[in-house]
C-alpha positions in Angstrom: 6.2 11.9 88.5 4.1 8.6 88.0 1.1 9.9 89.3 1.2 12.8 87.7 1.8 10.8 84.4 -1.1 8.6 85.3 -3.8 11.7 86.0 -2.6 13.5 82.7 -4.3 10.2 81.1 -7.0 10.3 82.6 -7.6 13.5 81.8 -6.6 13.4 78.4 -9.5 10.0 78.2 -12.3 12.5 80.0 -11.8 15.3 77.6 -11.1 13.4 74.4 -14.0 13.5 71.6 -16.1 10.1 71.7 -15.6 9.9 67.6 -11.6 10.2 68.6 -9.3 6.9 68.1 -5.4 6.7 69.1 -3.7 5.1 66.5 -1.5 3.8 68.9 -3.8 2.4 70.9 -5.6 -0.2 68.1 -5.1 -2.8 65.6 -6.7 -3.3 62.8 -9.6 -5.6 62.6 -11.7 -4.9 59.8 -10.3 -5.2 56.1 -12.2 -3.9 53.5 -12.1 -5.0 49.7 -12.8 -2.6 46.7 -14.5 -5.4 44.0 -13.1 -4.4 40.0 -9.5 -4.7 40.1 -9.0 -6.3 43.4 -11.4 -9.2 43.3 -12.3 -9.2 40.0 -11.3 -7.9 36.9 -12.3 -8.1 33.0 -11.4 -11.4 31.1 -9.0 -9.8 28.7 -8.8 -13.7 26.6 -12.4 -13.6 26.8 -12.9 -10.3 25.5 -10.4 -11.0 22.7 -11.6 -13.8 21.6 -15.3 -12.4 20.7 -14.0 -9.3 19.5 -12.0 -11.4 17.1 -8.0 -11.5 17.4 -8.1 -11.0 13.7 -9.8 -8.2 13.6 -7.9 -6.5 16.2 -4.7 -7.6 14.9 -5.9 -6.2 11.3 -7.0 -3.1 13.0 -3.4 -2.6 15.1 -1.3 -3.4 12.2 -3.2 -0.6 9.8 -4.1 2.1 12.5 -1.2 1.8 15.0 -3.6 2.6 17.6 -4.9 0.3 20.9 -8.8 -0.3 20.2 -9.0 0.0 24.2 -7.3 3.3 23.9 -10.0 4.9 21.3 -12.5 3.7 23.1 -11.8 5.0 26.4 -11.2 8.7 24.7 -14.3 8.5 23.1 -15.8 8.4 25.8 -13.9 11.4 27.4 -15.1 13.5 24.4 -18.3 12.2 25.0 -18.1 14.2 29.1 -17.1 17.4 27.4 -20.6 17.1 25.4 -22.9 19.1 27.4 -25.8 16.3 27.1 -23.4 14.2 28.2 -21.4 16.1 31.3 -21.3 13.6 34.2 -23.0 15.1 37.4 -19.7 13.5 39.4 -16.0 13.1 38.5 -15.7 9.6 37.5 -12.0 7.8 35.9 -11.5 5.0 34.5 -7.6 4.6 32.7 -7.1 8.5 33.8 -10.5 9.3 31.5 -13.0 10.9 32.7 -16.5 8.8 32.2 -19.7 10.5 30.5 -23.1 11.0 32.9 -24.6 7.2 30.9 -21.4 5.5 32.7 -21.7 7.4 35.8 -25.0 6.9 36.3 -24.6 3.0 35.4 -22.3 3.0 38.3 -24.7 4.5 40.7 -27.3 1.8 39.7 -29.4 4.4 38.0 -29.1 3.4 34.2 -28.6 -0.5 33.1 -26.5 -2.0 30.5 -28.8 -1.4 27.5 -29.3 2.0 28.4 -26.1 3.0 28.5 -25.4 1.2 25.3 -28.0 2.6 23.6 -26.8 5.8 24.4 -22.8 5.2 23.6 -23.9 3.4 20.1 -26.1 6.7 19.2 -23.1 8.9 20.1 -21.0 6.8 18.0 -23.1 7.1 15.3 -23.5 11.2 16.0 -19.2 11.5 15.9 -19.0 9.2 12.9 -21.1 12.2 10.8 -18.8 14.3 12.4 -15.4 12.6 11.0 -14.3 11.7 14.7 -13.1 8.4 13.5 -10.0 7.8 11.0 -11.4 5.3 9.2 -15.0 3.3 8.5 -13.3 0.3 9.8 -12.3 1.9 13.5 -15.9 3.2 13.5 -17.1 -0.4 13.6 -14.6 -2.0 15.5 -15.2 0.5 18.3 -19.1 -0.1 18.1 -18.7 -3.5 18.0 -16.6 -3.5 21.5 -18.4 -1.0 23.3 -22.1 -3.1 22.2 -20.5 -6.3 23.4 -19.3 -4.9 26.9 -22.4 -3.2 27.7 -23.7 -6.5 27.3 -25.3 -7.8 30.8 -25.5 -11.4 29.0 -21.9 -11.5 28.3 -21.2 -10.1 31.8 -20.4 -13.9 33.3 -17.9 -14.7 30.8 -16.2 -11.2 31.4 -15.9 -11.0 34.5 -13.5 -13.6 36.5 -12.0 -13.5 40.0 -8.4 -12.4 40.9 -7.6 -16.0 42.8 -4.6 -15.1 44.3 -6.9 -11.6 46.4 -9.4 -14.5 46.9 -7.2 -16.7 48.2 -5.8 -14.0 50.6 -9.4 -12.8 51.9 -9.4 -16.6 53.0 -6.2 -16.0 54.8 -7.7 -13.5 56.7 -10.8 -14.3 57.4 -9.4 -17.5 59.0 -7.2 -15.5 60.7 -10.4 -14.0 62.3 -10.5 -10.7 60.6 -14.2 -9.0 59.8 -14.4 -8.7 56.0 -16.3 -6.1 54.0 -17.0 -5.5 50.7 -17.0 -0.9 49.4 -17.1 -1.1 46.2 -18.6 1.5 42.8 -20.2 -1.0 40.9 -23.6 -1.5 38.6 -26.0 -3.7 39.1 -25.3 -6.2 36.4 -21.8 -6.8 37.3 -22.8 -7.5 41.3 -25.6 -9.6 40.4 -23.2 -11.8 38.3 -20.8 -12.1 40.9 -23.3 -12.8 43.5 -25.2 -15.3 41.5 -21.4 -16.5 40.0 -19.4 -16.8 42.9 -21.2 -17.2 45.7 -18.5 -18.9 47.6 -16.4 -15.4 47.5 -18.8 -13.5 48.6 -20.1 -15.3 51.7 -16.3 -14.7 53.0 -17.5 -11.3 53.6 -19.1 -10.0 56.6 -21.4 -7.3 54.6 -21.2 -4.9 51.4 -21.7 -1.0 50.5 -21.8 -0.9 46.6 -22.5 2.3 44.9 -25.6 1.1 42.7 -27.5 0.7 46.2 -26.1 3.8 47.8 -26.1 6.2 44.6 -22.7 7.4 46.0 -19.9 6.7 44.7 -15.9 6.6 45.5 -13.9 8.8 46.4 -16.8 10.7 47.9 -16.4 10.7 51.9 -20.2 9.5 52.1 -19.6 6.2 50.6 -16.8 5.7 53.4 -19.1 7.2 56.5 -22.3 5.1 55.1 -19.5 1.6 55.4 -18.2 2.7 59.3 -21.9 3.9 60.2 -23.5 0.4 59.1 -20.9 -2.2 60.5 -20.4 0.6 63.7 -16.8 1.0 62.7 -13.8 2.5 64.5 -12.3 3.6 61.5 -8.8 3.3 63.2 -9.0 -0.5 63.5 -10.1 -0.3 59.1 -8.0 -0.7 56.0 -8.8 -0.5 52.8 -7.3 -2.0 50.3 -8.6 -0.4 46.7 -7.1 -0.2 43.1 -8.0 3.9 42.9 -5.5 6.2 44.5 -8.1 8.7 45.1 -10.0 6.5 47.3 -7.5 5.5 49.4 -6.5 9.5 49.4 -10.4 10.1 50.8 -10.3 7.0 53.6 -7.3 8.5 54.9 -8.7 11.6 55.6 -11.1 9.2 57.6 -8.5 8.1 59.5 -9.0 4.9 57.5 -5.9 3.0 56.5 -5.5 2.6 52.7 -4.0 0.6 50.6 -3.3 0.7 46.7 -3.6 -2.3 44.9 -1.0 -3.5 42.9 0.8 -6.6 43.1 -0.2 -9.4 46.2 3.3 -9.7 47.1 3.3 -6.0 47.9 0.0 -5.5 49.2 0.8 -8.5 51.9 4.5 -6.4 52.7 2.5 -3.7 53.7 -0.6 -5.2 55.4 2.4 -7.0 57.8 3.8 -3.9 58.5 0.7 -2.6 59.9 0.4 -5.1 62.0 -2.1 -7.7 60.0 -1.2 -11.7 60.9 -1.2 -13.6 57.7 -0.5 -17.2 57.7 
């Protein structure tokens, strides 16, 4: 009965596909790190500040409406104008992002670019009555011109310190850190040149303004295993999008969610990951 168990394995080893890895039969070694909303994320007191609290406060109490909010479905109405449809599927806060943003993203538009093109459309809707008052109108100019910034990019843009302090964790722990990330130009050059120190404690990086792919597209994943010779098996993922820990899966990639780092660290223990 032994040997009979013994030569079924080998021939299940001889037959079995070269790009085929039992779960079983690895551990992960490779952790991968999506950049906005994991390891960095948008200086809300920042922001705030040189918008002006009193103006947002003014604006709140008179319009009962979250600046962020109007601004983010602007720019869904602005994907449903056909000069304006994005050539690929691209959310932020559930809203689906105009071609400008998209192609920002894939590193083919800069910052002034893109606001050149939102502060024209603002100024197209305006003649059309999209905005409920003169003073929302501005408001929402005035945010979307100072985000599309790239000189106010630094100030911005701050680390997560507790998913920093974690990659440290693990790369002492002798894990191979990677970087997959959809993120323009501006924004990576002001991490790199910012915070250096984070991103030497990763082993390499696939961003979307150098591919011109972006997440969730299976590509993005397959260009990341291809270039670091991956057995996607021994990977996770840890990303903020659901969708793109959907599409790793289907790579037999190990996702996780971001959320909280209490949670996250629950879940990288329970598949297997040694965190001291």
């Amino acid at each position: 009965m032994r040997r009979y168990k013994i030569i079924t394995l080998l021939f299940t080893i001889i037959i079995m596909p070269t790009n085929f890895y039992p779960r079983s039969l690895t551990k992960p070694t490779t952790i991968i790190f999506d950049i906005p909303g994991v390891l960095f994320k948008e200086n809300r007191a920042i922001l705030r500040q040189k918008i002006g609290i009193r103006s947002l406060a003014s604006y709140a109490v008179t319009h009962w409406k979250n600046p962020s909010t109007v601004c983010f479905d602007l720019l869904e109405t602005m994907s449903k104008h056909p000069a304006h449809q994005p050539s690929v599927l691209l959310k932020f806060k559930e809203k689906i992002m105009p071609r400008c943003i998209v192609e920002w993203q894939q590193g083919y538009k800069t910052c002034d670019q893109v606001r050149t093109e939102l502060v024209n459309f603002i100024e197209q809707m305006a003649e059309q009555n999209y905005f409920s008052s003169m003073q929302e109108k501005n408001l929402t100019q005035h945010i979307i011109k100072f985000i599309f910034d790239a000189q106010q990019l630094p100030e911005l843009t701050k680390p997560v310190m507790p998913m920093v302090d974690l990659a440290k964790q693990l790369k002492k722990a002798g894990y191979q850190l990677l970087l997959l990330a959809n993120v323009p130009h501006e924004l990576y050059s002001t991490i790199k040149t910012n915070y250096p120190e984070i991103i030497e404690l990763f082993d390499g990086s696939i961003v979307s303004c150098q591919t011109h792919i972006l997440k969730p597209d299976k590509q993005m994943f397959k260009k990341l295993l291809d270039t670091y010779q991956l057995n996607p098996c021994q990977c996770i993922l840890i990303d903020e999008k659901e969708e793109s820990v959907a599409a790793a899966q289907e790579l037999d990639i190990l996702g996780i969610t971001y959320q909280k780092k209490p949670l996250l660290i629950k879940k990288l223990k329970k598949l297997g990951i040694i965190i001291n």
